[in-house]
N, CA, C and O atoms as a GROMACS GRO file, in nm:
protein
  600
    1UNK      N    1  16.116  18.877   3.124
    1UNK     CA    2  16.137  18.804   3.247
    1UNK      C    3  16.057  18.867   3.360
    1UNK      O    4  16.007  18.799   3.450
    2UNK      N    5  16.048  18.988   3.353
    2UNK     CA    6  15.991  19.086   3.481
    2UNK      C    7  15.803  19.046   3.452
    2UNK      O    8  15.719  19.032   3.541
    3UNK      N    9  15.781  19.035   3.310
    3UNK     CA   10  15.662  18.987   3.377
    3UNK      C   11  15.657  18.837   3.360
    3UNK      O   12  15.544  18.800   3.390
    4UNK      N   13  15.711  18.763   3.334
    4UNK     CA   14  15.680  18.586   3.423
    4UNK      C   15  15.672  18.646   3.556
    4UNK      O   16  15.577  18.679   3.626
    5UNK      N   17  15.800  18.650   3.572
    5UNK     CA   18  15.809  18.678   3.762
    5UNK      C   19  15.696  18.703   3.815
    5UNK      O   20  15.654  18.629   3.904
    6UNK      N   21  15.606  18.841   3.760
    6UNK     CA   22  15.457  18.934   3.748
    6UNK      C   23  15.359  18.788   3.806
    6UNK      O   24  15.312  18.757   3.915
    7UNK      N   25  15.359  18.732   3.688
    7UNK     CA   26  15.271  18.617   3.685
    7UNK      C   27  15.258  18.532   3.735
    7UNK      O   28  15.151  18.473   3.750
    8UNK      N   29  15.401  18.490   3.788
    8UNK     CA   30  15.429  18.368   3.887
    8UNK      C   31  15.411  18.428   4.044
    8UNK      O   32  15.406  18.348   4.137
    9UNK      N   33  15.403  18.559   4.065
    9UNK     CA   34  15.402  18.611   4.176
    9UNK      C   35  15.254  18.608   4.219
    9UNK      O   36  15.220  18.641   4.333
   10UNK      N   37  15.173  18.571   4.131
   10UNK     CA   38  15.031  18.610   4.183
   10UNK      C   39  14.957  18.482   4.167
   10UNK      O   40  14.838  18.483   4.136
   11UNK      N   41  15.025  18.366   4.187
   11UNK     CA   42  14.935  18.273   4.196
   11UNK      C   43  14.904  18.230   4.340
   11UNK      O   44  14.967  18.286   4.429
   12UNK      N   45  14.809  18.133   4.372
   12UNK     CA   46  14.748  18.097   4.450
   12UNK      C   47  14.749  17.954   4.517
   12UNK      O   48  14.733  17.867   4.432
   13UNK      N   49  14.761  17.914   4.623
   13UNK     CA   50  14.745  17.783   4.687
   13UNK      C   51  14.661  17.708   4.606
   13UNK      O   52  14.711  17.596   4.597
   14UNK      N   53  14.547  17.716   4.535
   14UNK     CA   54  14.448  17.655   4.488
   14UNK      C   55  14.421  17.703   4.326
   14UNK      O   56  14.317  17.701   4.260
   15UNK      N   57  14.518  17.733   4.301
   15UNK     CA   58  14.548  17.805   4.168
   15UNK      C   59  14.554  17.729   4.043
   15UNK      O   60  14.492  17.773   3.946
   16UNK      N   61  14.620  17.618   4.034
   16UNK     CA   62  14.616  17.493   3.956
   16UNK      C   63  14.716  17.527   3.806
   16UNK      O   64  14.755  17.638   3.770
   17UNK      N   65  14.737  17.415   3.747
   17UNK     CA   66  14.879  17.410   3.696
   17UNK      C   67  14.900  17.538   3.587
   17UNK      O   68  15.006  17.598   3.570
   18UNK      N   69  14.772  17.565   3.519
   18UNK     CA   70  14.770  17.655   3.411
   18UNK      C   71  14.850  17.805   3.444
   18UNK      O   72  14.952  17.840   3.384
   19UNK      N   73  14.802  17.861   3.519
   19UNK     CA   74  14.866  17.949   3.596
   19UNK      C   75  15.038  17.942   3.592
   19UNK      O   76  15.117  18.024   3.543
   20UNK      N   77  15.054  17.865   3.634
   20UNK     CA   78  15.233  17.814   3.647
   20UNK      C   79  15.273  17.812   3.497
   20UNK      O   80  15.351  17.877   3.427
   21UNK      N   81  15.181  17.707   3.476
   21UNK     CA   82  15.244  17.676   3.314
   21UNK      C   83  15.304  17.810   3.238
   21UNK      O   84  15.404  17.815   3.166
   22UNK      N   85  15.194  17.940   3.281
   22UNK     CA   86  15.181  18.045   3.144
   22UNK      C   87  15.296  18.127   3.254
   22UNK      O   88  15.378  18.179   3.178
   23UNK      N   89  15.322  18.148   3.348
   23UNK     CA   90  15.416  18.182   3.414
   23UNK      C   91  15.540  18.152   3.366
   23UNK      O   92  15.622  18.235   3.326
   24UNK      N   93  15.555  18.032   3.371
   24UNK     CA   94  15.723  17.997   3.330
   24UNK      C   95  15.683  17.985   3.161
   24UNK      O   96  15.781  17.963   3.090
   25UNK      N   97  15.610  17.992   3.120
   25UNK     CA   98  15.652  17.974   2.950
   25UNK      C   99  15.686  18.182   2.936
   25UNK      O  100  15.725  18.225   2.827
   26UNK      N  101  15.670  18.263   3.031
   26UNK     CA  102  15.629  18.396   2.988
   26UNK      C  103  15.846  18.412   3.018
   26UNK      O  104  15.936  18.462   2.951
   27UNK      N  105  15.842  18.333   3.159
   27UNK     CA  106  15.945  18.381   3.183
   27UNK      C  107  16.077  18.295   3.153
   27UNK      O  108  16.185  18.324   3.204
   28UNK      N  109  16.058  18.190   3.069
   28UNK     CA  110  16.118  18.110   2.967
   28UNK      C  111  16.151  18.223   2.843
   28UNK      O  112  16.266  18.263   2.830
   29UNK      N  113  16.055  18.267   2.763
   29UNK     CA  114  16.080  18.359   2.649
   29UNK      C  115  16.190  18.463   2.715
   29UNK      O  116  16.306  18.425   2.703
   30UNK      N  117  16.170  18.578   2.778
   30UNK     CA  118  16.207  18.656   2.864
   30UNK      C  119  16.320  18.602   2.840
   30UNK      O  120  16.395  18.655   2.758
   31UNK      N  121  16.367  18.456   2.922
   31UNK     CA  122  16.542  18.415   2.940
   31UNK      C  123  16.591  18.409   2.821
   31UNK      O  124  16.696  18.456   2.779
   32UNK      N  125  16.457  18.309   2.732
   32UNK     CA  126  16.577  18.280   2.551
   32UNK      C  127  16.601  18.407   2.525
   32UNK      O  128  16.721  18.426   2.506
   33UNK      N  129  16.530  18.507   2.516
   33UNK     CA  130  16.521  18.630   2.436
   33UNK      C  131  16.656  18.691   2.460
   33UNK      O  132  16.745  18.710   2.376
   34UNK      N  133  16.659  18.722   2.598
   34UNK     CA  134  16.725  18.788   2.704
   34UNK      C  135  16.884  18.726   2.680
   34UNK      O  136  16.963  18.819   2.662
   35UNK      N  137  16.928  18.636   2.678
   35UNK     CA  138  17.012  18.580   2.674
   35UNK      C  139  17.144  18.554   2.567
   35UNK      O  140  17.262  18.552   2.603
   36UNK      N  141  17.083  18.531   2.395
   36UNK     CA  142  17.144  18.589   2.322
   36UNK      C  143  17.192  18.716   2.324
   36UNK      O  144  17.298  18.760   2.279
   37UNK      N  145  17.088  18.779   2.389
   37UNK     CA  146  17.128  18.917   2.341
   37UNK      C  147  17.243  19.012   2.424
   37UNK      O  148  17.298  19.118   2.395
   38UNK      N  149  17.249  18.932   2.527
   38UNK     CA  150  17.360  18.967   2.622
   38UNK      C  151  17.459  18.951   2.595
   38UNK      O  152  17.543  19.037   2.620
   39UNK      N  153  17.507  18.781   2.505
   39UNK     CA  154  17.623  18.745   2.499
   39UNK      C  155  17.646  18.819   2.304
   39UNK      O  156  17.751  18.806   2.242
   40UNK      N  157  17.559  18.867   2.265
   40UNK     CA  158  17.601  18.950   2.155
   40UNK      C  159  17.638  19.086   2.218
   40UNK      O  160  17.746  19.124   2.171
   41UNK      N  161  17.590  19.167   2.301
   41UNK     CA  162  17.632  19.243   2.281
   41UNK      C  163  17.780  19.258   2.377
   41UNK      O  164  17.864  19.346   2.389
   42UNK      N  165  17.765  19.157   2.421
   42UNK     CA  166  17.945  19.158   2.488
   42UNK      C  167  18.019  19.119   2.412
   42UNK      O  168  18.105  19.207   2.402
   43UNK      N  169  18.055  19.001   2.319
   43UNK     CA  170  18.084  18.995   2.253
   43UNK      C  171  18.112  19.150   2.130
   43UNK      O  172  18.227  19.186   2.105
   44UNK      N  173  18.046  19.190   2.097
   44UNK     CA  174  18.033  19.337   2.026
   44UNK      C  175  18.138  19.407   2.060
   44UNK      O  176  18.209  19.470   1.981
   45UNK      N  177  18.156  19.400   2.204
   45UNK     CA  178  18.242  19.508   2.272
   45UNK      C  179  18.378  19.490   2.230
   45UNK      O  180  18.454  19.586   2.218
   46UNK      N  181  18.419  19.348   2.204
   46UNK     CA  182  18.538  19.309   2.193
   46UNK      C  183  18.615  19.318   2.082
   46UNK      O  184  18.540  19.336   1.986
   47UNK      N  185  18.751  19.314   2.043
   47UNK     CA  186  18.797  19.275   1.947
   47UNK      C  187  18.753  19.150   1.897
   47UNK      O  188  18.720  19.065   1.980
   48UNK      N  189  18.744  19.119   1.748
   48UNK     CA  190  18.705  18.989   1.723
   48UNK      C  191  18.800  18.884   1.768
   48UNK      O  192  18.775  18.766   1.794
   49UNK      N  193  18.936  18.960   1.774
   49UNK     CA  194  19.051  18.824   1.869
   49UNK      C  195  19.053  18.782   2.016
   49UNK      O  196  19.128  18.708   2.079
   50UNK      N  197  18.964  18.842   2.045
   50UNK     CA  198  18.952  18.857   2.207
   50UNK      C  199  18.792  18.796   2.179
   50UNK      O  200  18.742  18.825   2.288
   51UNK      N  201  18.734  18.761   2.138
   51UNK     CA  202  18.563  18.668   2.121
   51UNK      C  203  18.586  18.548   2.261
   51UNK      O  204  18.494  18.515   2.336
   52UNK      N  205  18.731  18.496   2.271
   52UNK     CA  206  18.696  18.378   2.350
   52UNK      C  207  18.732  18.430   2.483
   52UNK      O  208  18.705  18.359   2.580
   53UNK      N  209  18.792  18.547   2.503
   53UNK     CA  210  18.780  18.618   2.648
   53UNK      C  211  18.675  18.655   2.677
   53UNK      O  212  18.625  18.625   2.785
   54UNK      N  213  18.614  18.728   2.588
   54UNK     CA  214  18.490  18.834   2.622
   54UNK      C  215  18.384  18.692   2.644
   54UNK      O  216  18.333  18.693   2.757
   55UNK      N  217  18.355  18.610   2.586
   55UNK     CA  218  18.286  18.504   2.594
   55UNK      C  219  18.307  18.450   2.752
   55UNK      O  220  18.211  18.446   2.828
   56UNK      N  221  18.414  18.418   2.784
   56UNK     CA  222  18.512  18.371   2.914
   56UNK      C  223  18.412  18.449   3.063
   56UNK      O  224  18.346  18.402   3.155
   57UNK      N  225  18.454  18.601   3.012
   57UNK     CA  226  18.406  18.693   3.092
   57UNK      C  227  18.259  18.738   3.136
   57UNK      O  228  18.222  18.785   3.244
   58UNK      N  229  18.184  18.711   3.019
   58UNK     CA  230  18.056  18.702   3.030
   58UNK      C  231  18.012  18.585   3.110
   58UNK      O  232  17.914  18.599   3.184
   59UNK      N  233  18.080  18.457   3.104
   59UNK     CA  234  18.051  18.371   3.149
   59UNK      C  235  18.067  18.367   3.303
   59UNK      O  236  17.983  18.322   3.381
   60UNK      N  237  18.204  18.426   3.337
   60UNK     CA  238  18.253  18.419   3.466
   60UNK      C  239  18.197  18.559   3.553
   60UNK      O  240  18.238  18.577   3.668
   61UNK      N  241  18.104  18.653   3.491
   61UNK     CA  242  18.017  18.739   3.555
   61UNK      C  243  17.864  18.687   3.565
   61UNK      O  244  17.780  18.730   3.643
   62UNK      N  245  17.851  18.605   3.489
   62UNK     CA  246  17.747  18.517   3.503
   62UNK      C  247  17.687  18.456   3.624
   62UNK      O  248  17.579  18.481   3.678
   63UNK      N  249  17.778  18.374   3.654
   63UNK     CA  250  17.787  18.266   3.733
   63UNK      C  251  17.817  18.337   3.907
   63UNK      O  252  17.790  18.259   3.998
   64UNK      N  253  17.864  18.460   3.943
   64UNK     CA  254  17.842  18.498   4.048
   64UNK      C  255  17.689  18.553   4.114
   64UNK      O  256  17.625  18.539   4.218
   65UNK      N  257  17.676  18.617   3.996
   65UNK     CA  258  17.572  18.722   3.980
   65UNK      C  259  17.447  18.568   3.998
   65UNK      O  260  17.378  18.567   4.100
   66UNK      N  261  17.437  18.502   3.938
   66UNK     CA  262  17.308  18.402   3.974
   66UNK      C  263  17.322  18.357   4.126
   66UNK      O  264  17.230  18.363   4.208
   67UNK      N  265  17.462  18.308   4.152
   67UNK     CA  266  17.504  18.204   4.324
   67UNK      C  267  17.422  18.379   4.378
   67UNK      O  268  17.305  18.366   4.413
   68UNK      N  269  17.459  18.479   4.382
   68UNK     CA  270  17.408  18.582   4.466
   68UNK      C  271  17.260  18.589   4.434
   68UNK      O  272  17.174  18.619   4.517
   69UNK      N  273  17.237  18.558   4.306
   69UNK     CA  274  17.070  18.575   4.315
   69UNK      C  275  17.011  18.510   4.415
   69UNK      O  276  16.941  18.554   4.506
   70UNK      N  277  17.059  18.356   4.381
   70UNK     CA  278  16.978  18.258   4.468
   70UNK      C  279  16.990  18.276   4.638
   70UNK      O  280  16.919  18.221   4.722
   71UNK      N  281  17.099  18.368   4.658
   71UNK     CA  282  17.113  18.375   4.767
   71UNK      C  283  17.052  18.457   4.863
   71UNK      O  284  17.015  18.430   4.977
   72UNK      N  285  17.046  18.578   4.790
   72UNK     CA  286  16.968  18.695   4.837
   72UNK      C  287  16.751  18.642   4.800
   72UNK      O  288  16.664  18.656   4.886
   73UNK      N  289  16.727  18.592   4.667
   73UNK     CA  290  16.585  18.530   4.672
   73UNK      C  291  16.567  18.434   4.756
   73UNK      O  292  16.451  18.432   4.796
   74UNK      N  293  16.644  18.338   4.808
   74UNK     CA  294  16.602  18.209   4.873
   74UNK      C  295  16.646  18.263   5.010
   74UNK      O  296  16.634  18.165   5.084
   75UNK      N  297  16.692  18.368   5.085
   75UNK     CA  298  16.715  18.439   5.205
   75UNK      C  299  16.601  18.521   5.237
   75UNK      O  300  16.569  18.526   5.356
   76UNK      N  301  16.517  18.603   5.129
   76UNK     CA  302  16.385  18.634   5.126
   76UNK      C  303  16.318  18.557   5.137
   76UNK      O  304  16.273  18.559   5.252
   77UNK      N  305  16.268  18.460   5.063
   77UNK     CA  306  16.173  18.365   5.071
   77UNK      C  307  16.188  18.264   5.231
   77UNK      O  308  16.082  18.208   5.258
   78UNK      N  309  16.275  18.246   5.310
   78UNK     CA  310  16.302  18.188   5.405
   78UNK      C  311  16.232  18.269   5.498
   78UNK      O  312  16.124  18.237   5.548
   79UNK      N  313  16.322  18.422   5.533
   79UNK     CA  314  16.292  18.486   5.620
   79UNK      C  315  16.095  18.565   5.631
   79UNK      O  316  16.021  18.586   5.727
   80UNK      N  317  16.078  18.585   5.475
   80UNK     CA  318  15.935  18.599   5.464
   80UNK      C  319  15.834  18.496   5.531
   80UNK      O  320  15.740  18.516   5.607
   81UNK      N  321  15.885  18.380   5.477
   81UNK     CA  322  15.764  18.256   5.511
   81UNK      C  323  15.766  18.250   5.664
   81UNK      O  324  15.667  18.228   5.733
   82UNK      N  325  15.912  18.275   5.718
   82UNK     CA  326  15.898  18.216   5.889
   82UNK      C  327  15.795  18.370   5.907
   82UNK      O  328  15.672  18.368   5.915
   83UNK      N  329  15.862  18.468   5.911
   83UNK     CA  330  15.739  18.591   5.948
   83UNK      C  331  15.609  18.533   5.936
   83UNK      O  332  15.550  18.525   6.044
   84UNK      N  333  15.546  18.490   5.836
   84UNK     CA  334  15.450  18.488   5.809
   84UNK      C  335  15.366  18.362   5.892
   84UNK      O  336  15.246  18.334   5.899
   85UNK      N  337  15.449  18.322   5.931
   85UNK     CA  338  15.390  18.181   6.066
   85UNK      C  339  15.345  18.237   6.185
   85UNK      O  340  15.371  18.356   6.203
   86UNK      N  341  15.276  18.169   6.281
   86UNK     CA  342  15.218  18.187   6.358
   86UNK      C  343  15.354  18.171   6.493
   86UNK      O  344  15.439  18.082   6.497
   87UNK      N  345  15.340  18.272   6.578
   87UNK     CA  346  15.427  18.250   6.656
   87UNK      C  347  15.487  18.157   6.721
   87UNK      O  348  15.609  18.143   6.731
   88UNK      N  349  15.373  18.067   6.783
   88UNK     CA  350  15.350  17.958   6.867
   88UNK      C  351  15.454  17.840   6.800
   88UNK      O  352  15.496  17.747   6.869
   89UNK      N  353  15.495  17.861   6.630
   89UNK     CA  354  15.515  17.706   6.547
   89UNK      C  355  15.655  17.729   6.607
   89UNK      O  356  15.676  17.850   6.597
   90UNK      N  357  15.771  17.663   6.671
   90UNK     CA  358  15.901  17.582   6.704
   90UNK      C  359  15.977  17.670   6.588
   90UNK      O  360  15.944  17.719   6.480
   91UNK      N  361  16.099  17.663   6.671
   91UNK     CA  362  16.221  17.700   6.520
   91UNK      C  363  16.232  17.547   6.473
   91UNK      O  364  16.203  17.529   6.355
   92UNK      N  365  16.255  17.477   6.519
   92UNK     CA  366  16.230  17.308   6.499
   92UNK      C  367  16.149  17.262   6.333
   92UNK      O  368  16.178  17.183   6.242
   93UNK      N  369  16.033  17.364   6.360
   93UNK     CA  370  15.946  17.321   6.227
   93UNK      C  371  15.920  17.465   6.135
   93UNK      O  372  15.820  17.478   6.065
   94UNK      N  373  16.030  17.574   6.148
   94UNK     CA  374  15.955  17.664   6.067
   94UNK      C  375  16.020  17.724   5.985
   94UNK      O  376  15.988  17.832   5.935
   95UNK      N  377  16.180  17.621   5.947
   95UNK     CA  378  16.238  17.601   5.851
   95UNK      C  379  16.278  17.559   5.666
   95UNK      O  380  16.373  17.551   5.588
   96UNK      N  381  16.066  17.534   5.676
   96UNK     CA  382  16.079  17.528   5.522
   96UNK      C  383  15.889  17.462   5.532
   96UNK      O  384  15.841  17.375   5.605
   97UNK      N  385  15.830  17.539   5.438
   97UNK     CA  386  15.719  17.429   5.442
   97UNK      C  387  15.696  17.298   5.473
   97UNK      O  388  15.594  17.278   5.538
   98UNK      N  389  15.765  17.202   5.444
   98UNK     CA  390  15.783  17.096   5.442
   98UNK      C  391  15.805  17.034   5.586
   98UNK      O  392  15.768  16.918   5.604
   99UNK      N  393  15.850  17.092   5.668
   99UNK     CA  394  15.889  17.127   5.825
   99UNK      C  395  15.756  17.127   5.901
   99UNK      O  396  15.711  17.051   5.987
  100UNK      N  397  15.711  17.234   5.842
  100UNK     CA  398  15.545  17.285   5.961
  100UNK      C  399  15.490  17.237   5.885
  100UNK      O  400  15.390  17.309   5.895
  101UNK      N  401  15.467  17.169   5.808
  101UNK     CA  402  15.384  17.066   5.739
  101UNK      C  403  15.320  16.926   5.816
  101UNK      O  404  15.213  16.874   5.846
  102UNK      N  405  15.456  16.906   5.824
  102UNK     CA  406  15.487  16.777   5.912
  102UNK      C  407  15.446  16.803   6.076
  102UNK      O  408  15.409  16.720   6.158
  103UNK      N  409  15.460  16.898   6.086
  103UNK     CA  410  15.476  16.936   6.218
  103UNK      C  411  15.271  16.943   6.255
  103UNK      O  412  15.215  16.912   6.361
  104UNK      N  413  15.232  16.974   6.176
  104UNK     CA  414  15.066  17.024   6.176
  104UNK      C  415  15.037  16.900   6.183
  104UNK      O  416  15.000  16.863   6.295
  105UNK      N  417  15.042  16.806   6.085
  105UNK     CA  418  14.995  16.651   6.062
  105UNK      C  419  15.046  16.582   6.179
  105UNK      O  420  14.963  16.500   6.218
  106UNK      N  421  15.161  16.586   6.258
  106UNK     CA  422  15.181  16.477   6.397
  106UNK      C  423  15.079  16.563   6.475
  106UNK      O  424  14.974  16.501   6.494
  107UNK      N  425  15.080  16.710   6.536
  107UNK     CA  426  14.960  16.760   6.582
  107UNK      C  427  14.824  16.726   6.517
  107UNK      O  428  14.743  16.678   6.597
  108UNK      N  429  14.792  16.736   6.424
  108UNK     CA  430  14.641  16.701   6.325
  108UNK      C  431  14.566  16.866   6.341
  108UNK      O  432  14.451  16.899   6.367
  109UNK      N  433  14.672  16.934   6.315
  109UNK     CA  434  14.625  17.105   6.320
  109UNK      C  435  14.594  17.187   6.164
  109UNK      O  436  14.651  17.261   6.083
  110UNK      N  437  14.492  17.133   6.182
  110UNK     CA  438  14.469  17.160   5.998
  110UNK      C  439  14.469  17.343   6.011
  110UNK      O  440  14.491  17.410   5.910
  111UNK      N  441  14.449  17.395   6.115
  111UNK     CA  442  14.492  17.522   6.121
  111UNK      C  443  14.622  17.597   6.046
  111UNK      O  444  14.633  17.687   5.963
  112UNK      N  445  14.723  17.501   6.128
  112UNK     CA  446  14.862  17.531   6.132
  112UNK      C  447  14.910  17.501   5.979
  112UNK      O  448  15.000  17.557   5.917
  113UNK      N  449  14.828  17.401   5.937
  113UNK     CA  450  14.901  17.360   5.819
  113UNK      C  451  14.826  17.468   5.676
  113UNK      O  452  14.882  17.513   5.576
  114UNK      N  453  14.749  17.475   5.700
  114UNK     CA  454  14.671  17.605   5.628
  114UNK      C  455  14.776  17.760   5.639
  114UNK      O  456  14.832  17.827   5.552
  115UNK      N  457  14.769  17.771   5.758
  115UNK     CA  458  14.875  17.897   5.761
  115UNK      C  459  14.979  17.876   5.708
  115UNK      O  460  15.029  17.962   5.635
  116UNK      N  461  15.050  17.730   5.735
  116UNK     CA  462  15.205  17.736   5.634
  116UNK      C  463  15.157  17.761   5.489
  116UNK      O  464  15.227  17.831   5.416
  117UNK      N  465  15.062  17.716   5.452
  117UNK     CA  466  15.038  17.710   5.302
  117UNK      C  467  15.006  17.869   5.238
  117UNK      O  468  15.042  17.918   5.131
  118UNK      N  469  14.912  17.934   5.362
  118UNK     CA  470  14.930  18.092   5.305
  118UNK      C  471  15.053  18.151   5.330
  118UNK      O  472  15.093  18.228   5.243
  119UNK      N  473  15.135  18.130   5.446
  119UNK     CA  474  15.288  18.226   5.477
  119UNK      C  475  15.362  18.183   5.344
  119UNK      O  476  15.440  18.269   5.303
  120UNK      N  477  15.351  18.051   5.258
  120UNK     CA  478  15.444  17.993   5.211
  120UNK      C  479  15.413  18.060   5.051
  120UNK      O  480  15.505  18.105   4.982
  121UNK      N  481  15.261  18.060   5.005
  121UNK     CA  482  15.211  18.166   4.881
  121UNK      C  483  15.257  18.308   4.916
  121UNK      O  484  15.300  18.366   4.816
  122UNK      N  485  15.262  18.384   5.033
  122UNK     CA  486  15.252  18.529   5.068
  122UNK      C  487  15.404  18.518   5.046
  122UNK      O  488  15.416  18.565   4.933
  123UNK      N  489  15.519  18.485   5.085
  123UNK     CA  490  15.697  18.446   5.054
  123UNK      C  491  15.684  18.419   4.870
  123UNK      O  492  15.697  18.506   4.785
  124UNK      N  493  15.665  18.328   4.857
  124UNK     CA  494  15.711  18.296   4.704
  124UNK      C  495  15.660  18.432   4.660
  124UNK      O  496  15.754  18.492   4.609
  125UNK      N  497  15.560  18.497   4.659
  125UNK     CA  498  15.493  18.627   4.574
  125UNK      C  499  15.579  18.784   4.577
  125UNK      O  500  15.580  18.880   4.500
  126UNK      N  501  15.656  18.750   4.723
  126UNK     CA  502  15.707  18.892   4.751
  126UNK      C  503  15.856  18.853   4.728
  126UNK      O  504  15.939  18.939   4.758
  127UNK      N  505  15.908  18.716   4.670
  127UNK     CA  506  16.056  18.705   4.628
  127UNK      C  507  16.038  18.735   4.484
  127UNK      O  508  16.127  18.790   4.419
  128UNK      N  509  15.893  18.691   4.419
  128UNK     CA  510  15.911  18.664   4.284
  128UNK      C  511  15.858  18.840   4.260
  128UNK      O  512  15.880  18.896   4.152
  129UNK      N  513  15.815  18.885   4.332
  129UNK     CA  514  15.820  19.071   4.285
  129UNK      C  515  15.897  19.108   4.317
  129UNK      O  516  15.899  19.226   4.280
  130UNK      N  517  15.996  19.080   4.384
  130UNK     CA  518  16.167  19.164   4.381
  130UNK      C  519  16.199  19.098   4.293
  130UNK      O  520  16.215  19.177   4.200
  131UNK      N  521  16.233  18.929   4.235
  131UNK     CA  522  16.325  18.913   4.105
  131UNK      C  523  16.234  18.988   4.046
  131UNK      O  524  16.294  19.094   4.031
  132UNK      N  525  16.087  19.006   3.987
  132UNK     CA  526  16.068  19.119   3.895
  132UNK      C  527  16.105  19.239   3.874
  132UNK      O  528  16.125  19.287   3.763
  133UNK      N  529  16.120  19.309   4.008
  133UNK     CA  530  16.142  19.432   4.012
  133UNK      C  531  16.337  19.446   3.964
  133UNK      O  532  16.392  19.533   3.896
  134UNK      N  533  16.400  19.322   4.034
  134UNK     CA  534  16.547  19.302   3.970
  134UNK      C  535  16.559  19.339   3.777
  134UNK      O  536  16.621  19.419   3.708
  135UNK      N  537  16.468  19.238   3.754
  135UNK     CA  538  16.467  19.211   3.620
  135UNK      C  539  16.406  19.329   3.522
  135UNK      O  540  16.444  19.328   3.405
  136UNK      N  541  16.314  19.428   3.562
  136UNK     CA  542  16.283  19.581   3.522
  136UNK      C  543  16.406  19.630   3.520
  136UNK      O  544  16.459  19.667   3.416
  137UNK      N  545  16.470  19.637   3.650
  137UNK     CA  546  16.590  19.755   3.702
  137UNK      C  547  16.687  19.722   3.554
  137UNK      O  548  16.715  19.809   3.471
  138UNK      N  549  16.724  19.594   3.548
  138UNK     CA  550  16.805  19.551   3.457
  138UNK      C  551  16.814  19.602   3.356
  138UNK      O  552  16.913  19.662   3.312
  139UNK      N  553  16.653  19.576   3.277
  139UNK     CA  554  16.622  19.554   3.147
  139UNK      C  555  16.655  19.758   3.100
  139UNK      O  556  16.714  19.800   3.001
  140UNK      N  557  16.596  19.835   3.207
  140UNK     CA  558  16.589  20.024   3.218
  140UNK      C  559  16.772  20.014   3.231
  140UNK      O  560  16.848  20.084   3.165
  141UNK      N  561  16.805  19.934   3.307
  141UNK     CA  562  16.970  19.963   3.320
  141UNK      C  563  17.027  19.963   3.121
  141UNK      O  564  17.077  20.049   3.048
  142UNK      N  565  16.993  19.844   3.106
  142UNK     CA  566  17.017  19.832   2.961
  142UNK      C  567  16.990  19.894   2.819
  142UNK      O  568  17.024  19.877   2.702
  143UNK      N  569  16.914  19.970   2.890
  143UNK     CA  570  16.811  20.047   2.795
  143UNK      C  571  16.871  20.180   2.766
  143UNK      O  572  16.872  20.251   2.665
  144UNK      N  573  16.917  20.190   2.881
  144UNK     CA  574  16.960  20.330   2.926
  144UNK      C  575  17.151  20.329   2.902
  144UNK      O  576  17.198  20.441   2.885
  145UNK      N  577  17.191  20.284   2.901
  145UNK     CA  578  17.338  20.244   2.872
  145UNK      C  579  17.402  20.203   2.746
  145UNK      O  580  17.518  20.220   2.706
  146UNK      N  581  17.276  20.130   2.680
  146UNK     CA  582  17.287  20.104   2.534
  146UNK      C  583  17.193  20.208   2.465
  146UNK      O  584  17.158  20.146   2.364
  147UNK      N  585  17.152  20.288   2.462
  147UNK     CA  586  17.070  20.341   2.362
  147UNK      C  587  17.202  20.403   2.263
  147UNK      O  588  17.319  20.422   2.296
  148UNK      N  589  17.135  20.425   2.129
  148UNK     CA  590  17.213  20.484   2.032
  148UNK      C  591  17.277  20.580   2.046
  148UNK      O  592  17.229  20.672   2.114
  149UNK      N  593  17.402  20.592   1.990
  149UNK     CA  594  17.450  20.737   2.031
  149UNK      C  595  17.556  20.730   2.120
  149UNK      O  596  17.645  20.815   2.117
  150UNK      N  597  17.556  20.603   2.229
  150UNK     CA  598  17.624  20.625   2.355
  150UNK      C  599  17.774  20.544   2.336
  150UNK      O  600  17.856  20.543   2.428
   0.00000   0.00000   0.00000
C-alpha cells in the first residue's frame, strides 16, 4: 500500500491516465494482500468459539480507524491546497478546486486557475506521502509485534 500511495503521490497535472492506473492497481494489491491477512491473524488470536467476536471486533476497529483516516487525509489535503493558493483568491472560492476553478473562469484568469491546479497536485502528493508514510509505520508496526518468537 505504502508504495501505491509512493506512486500516486508523484503524479502530475498533465500526467495522464497510465500513471493513476499503475498507482491504484499497486495500491489495490497492497489492500487485497493486506487485508486477509489482518483478519487471519485476528482471528488466530481467538478461541475458535469466539471467531464471530474476534471477526465482530476487527470489524468494529476497522471502521473507526478509516472515518479518522479520511478525516485527518481530507483535513490535510484541504488545509494544504488553500496554503498553496495565492493570497488574493476569497475564502468564498478556496474551498475545494472546483471553487477557484469557477472562480478563475467568471474572472477569465487563466493564471489563477493554473495555480489551483498546481496547489491542488502539491496537496494530493503531500496527503498521499503521509497515507504512505501511515501505511510503512503500520506494515514495521506489524512486523515488529508479530515476528516469531513473540
Amino acid at each position: 500500500m505504502a508504495c501505491g500511495f509512493t506512486v500516486l503521490a508523484g503524479l502530475s497535472p498533465t500526467g495522464g491516465y497510465l500513471p493513476v492506473a499503475a498507482g491504484l492497481a499497486v495500491l489495490g494489491l497492497g489492500t487485497g494482500f493486506s487485508g486477509p491477512a489482518v483478519t487471519g491473524t485476528v482471528l488466530a488470536a481467538v478461541p475458535r468459539h469466539r471467531a464471530g467476536m474476534g471477526s465482530a471486533l476487527n470489524d468494529a476497529h476497522q471502521q473507526p480507524g478509516i472515518a479518522v483516516g479520511v478525516a485527518v487525509l481530507g483535513g490535510l489535503l484541504t488545509a494544504a491546497y488553500r496554503a498553496g493558493l495565492p493570497s488574493a483568491v476569497p475564502e468564498s472560492a478556496d474551498g475545494s478546486p472546483a471553487a477557484t476553478l469557477a472562480y478563475a473562469a467568471a474572472r477569465s484568469d487563466a493564471a489563477l486557475a493554473e495555480a489551483a491546479r498546481t496547489a491542488f497536485t502539491a496537496a494530493q502528493s503531500a496527503t498521499l506521502l503521509t497515507a504512505a508514510g501511515c501505511a510503512a509505520a503500520g506494515a514495521l508496526t506489524a512486523a515488529v509485534a508479530l515476528r516469531p518468537g513473540r
